[in-house]
Structures are given as structure tokens and as C-alpha cells.
Phi, psi and omega in degrees: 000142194278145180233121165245041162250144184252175180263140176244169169201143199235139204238063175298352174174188179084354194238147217032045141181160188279092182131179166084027181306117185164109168191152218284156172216113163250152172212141174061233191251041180224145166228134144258131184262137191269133158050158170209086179267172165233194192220146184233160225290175161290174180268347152232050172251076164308145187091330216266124160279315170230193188205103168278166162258156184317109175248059175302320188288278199313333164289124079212008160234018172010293175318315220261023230219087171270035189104157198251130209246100211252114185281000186155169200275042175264176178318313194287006204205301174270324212303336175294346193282352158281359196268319185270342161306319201299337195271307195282057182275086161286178153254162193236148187211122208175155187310199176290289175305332161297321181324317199268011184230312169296315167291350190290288170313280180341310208277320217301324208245044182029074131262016187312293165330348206261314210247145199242127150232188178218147204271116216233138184245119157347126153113305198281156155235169186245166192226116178212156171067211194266347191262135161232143203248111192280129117300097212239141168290136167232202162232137181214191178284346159221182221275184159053056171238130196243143163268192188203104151313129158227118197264133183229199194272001197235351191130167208248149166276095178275123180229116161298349194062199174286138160213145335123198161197064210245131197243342168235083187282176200270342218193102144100163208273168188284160191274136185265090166316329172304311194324299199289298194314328191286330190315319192273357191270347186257008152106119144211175182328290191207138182237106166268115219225113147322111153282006198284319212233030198284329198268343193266075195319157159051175205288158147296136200279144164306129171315341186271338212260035059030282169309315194304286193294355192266337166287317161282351202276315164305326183277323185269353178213081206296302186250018160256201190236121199254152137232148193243113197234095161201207223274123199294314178315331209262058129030303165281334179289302171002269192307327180297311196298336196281300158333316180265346163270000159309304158337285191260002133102033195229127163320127156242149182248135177255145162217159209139091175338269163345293180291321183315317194269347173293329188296345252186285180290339166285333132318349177224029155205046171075001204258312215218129181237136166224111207305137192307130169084003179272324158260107208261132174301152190303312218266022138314324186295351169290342191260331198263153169285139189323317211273002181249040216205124161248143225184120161242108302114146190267175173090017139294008159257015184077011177325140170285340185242354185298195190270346183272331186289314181286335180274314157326283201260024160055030176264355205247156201274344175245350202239136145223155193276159167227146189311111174099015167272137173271140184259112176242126157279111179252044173206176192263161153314070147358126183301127156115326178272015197280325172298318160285000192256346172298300195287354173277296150015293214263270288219349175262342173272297192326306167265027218149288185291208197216109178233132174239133212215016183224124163083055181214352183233093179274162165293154182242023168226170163255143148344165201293322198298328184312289213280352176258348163297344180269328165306304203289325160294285257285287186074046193300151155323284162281168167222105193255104159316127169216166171081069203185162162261167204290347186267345176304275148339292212266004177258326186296345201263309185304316180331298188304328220246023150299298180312350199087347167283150184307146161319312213260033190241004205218117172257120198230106177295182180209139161315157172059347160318119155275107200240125155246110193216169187203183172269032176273285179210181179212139191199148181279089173300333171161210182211166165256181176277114169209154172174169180297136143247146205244139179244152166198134227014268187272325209283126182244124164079349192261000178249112179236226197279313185306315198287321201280003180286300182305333195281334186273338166290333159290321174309287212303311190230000190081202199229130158240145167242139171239142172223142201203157206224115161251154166280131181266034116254338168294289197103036175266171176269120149240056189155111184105224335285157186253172183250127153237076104045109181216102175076014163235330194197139167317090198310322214262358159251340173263031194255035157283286182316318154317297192280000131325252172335352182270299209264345143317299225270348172266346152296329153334300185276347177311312178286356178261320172288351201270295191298325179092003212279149220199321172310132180277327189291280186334296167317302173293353166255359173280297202312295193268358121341271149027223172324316173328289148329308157255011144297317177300318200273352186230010170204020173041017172252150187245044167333155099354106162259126194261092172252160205185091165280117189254121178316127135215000000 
């Protein structure tokens, strides 16, 4: 019998941008989900905490949708899934230690109880559907971060997740390159490979030469009070900062929501060893002398509210710098954070300290020499760039055809491209429903593009509000209309303009009893019709107008 069916594979977020990491591999009556990441706001979605992705397809193919296959525990890659469990409740399948950063989550929004997941060993597969899902070991910037085999009816799919090449890792064995070559000698199909670092010549450097350095940064400065700033997740950096203040006879404090709790679940699973009596409580630190003293904290990215941000700015309720403490950032700015990590920066010489931001940080993707050692086992058909902005993609794809593949063999995708192949041919087939749902505080989804518009029109130019009391059987105005102002003009410098605007709006309403007009939707579009206007033509700002028709 001829099988004309193809494997689709839909890209629901993660692509031309860095998070939201999340996508469908479909055949027949089976779906597998790749990750469920979020993304965090922009600088102008106010209000906005987080940013999950539109998962419209997988509700309207539900049935088809047999479980989600998690390449490792960072945000960009889990943070949706209690958001996404509630609609979509699959079982989730991932190493050990990611396991244990999604139940972390699962219990936050109590669903523990709710979500069946399973624990997966480098080496093992699962078989669901029409698909069996290979787990292959890698390396990344945290720990238990996996590739991903899918073995389908058309041929095999390979996804690096985020990954690395680390030969000498700090925690656990080197990413297994035999793995990909056998994989890649039986042939497959399409290699979807992290673009994150596609721009970058020669290999990414090992997570130990990290130690090296933090062991010298410690060994030169004997008699200050170090803190230490990075990512909570990246678990090895942890453990190296924790080893070298063991080394030199100095107490560590953690502080961070975040790093406490990863610190904490990666400790009691074995991930993170930490030598007896080295870790100390904040307010232990008063006992201990500064020069004994390691302080690991979150806000290397300049978060405004994270622990390093709060200790700067002498927000925190136990910790403040003191003249000569050295700071060391040990990870890089993330694109778009380089301004807040400046203004912490600044505000840490300003107090004092010693702050060091160079040569403390390595990558957790890999580099151009990496990504052609993963082509040259894999040797795939296709070539899918995933995990990148759009300049990212398009440096992975010259990488491939440096490499030798044909142009039309190398695909640079859009989140919702329905991508089809077989071993014949591959094509874009057609597109999905895809896009941000914005969480803000309890609210999932309810703040959407209209609401975040107004919020920017208020960010931008502010609010008038008019208010005015008609009499309800005539519809005459007897009262107002008055002006209140929020965030367009100093009201007590501006009452020229006002009273300018007062005699717009009493000409307004002249023309609304002339006219007879009774409709409150009229009025209130005569009003900001207006008003409008004349605010545009005498302050070139476009405010929000609020008119409030009062009953009596």
C-alpha cells in the first residue's frame, strides 16, 4: 500500500526571537509537542508579566496531541506549562533534574496532582503515537539538557534543544557525539540545530575554564566581600562559585526566590554538592567577617526587582554594598538588557564596589565550529535553523551551505509555518493560528493587543477625562462638562490650556442642544472628536479621551 502521508512539524513560537520555545511534530492522528516555553515582556507590553504561546492548534487538534517532550529545564523552554497543561493535560517526558524544576512549577499553581509526568534516561525511548522519541545526551548551561530523536513513519527528525560541546563538563558525562553519528549513519531526514550563537566563530569555551577564572578573581582579592551574580538555573556555575569559596575558607549566602529554589531542588537530587557548613543563612552574615563572605544572587540581567537590583539600590532588607565589595557578573546581558545591567553597574561604583563583567562567563550554545560537528554526524536531508531572531536563522543557514547543502534544502521557518516532508520533498504548506497570550497577575489572556495599546497610549501621552450630568428626560446637560487630567499636562501650569478646552467642549455641547442629539455614543464621540483636535493642533500629544456622562 502507497503511504502519501507526510510528517508536519509547526513551529508555535521560539522563531525570529529568543523564548517562547514550543513546537508541534506531527503525522497522521499523532502530535508531539517539542518544549512549552514563555518569553518575557517587552519594554512596551505594561503591566505584562509574562508572555505564553497562542496554543489554538493543539486545542482544536486535542486528540491528536500524545505528549510533551521537555529538552531541558530553562524558562524558554518550561515556563508555559502549567499555563498549557490546564487546557492541553498530556504526560510530559524529560530528564531527571528538568523533571524537578516542572514539578517545582506544577506545585506552584497546585497541579501537582493533576499532570502525569515521567522520568527519561539519556539512551531510553518512548513510543506514543505513530512516533518513538529517542532522548540523547547533551550539554548546556544547566544540567540534564537532552536532544531529541523522533523516530516517525517517514523518517527520522532530530532537535538539539539548546546545546553546547563541552568535553570537559563540570557535573556528568560530555554530550554524546557517538550517539548523533550512529543516528546520522542510518540516515535522517531534517536536523532542527540551536542558532542561538550561529554568528559566533570557533568553539564555544568549557563551563570549567569559568572556575579557572573565578579561582584567580578570589585568590587576588583575599580581603573583600565577594558576591557573585548569575543565572539561577545554570546549576554548574552555582557549584564552581560554591567550590572556589570552599577552597578559600569563605561561607556562602544565597539570595534570590529563584536561585534558593533551584539550589535546593538541584541539591536534593543529587545535581549539586555542597560541602557541610558552607552554607549560611542572610542573617548569619553579621557573625561572619566580610573577607569570609560569598553572597550568590540572582539580577545579572539588571531585573529590577531581582536581589542584586535591590541590594544596589539599598532596597534590600538585610544586604547593602559596602565600599570595597567586588561584584562579579558572571553571565552576559541577554539582547535588549544591556541598559539595565549598565544602570546597576553605575549605581554599584557609585557605591563603592569593585564590579567585574568580563571573562566570568561562558556560553551554553554552541558556535559556528560546534554546529558544523553536529551537521557533519547528523548529515540530515533537510536543514531546519530553530532557536534564534531572524539574524540568527540566517547566519545557521550560511553555516549549512558553507557545509555544502543545496539552498532549497535549508528552511528558515516563521512560528505557525505548517512545514511538510517526506523523503521526496519539504515545503510550507500552509500556516496556523499563532501569537502572545499576555499573563498579567491571575489574568491569562485577558489583556490583549487593544488593552496593551491603550496602556501605551497612556505610558505615552496620558488621560483627560470629561465628565458631564444630563438630565434624563430632556437629555439637556446640566452639569459640566469639567476637565481632570492624569498624565498629559501639569493641570496648575497649564490652566490656560484648559480653559481653552473648557470652551471647545462648551461649543460642542452648544451643538449637541442645537442638533437635539440625546444619544450618549454621539456625544461622547462629539466630545473626543473635539477635544481631540484640540489638543493635537496646540500640544502635538494624542491622550486618551474619557468623556462620562453622569444620569440625573
Amino acid at each position: 500500500m502507497k503511504r502519501n502521508k507526510k510528517l508536519k512539524i509547526i513551529p508555535l513560537g521560539g522563531l525570529e526571537q529568543i523564548g517562547m520555545n514550543i513546537t508541534a511534530v506531527e503525522y497522521d492522528d499523532s502530535i508531539v509537542v517539542i518544549d512549552c516555553g514563555l518569553s518575557f515582556p517587552e519594554e512596551d507590553m505594561y503591566g505584562v508579566d509574562l508572555v505564553i504561546p497562542d496554543i489554538t492548534y493543539l486545542m482544536d487538534n486535542k486528540d491528536k496531541v500524545k505528549g510533551f517532550f521537555i529538552t531541558h529545564g530553562h524558562e524558554d523552554h518550561i515556563g508555559a506549562i502549567p499555563y498549557v497543561i490546564q487546557e492541553i493535560n498530556v504526560p510530559i517526558y524529560a530528564t531527571k533534574l528538568t523533571i524537578g524544576l516542572i514539578d517545582n512549577k506544577l506545585k506552584e499553581h497546585a497541579l501537582t496532582n493533576q499532570v502525569k509526568r515521567k522520568v527519561v534516561n539519556y539512551g531510553q525511548s518512548i513510543n506514543v503515537g505513530r512516533f518513538r522519541v529517542e532522548f540523547i545526551k547533551t550539554n548546556h548551561s544547566i544540567q540534564d539538557a537532552a536532544a531529541l530523536a523522533i523516530y516517525t513513519p517517514v523518517g527520522t527528525l532530530v532537535h538539539t534543544g539548546d546545546f553546547k560541546i563541552d568535553y570537559t563538563p563540570v557535573f556528568g558525562d560530555a554530550i554524546d557525539l557517538p550517539r548523533f553519528g550512529e543516528i546520522g549513519k542510518k540516515g535522517v531526514l531534517a536536523l532542527m540545530c540551536d542558532s542561538t550563537n550561529a554568528e559566533r566563530p570557533g568553539f564555544t569555551q568549557s563551563e570549567k575554564s569559568v572556575g579557572k577564572v573565578l579561582d584567580n578573581i578570589f585568590a587576588e582579592h583575599p580581603r573583600c566581600r565577594i558576591i557573585v551574580a548569575t543565572f539561577a538555573s545554570n546549576v554548574d556555575r552555582v557549584q564552581q562559585i560554591i567550590n572556589t569559596a570552599y577552597k578559600y575558607g569563605r561561607k556562602v549566602v544565597v539570595e534570590g526566590r529563584s536561585m534558593v529554589n533551584i539550589i535546593e531542588i538541584a541539591s536534593n537530587l543529587g545535581y549539586l554538592k555542597i560541602p557541610k557548613n558552607t552554607l549560611v543563612d542572610t542573617d548569619d552574615m553579621k557573625h561572619c567577617p566580610d573577607e569570609q563572605m560569598v553572597l550568590i544572587t540572582t539580577g545579572s540581567q539588571g531585573e529590577s526587582m531581582a536581589a542584586l537590583s535591590r541590594i544596589a539600590y539599598n532596597m534590600h532588607k538585610k544586604i547593602s554594598i559596602k565600599e570595597g565589595d567586588l561584584v562579579i557578573f558572571s553571565s552576559s546581558p541577554i539582547p535588549g538588557n544591556e541598559k539595565s545591567v549598565t544602570k546597576i553597574i553605575n549605581e554599584l561604583y557609585r557605591k563603592g564596589a569593585q564590579v567585574i563583567f568580563q571573562d566570568t562567563h561562558v556560553s551554553g550554545h554552541a558556535c559556528q565550529e560546534d554546529i558544523k560537528l553536529i551537521y557533519s554526524l547528523v548529515r540530515p536531508k533537510y536543514c531546519i535553523p530553530v532557536h534564534g531572531e531572524y539574524k540568527h536563522l540566517m547566519a545557521h543557514a550560511n553555516i549549512c551551505k558553507e557545509l555544502g547543502w543545496d539552498e532549497k534544502d535549508i528552511f528558515i521557518l516563521q512560528s505557525g509555518d505548517i512545514f511538510e516532508l517526506d523523503e521526496n520533498e519539504a515545503k510550507v504548506a500552509g500556516r496556523v493560528q499563532v501569537g502572545n497570550i499576555f499573563i498579567d497577575g491571575l489574568g491569562v489572556g485577558d489583556v490583549g493587543n487593544i488593552v496593551l495599546r491603550d496602556r501605551q497610549r497612556l505610558a505615552e501621552d496620558g488621560i483627560i477625562i470629561v465628565v458631564m450630568t444630563m438630565e434624563n428626560v430632556t437629555g439637556e446637560i446640566v452639569a459640566g462638562p469639567d476637565i481632570v487630567s492624569r498624565g498629559f499636562v501639569y493641570v496648575r501650569e497649564s490652566e490656560s490650556l484648559m480653559e481653552e478646552a473648557r470652551k471647545v467642549l462648551s461649543g460642542t455641547m452648544d451643538s449637541i442642544r442645537l442638533g437635539h442629539v440625546k444619544d450618549w455614543g454621539k456625544i461622547k464621540a462629539a466630545v473626543k472628536e473635539d477635544l481631540g483636535e484640540f489638543v493635537w493642533k496646540k500640544t502635538k500629544r494624542r491622550p486618551m479621551i474619557l468623556p462620562i456622562i453622569m444620569e440625573v
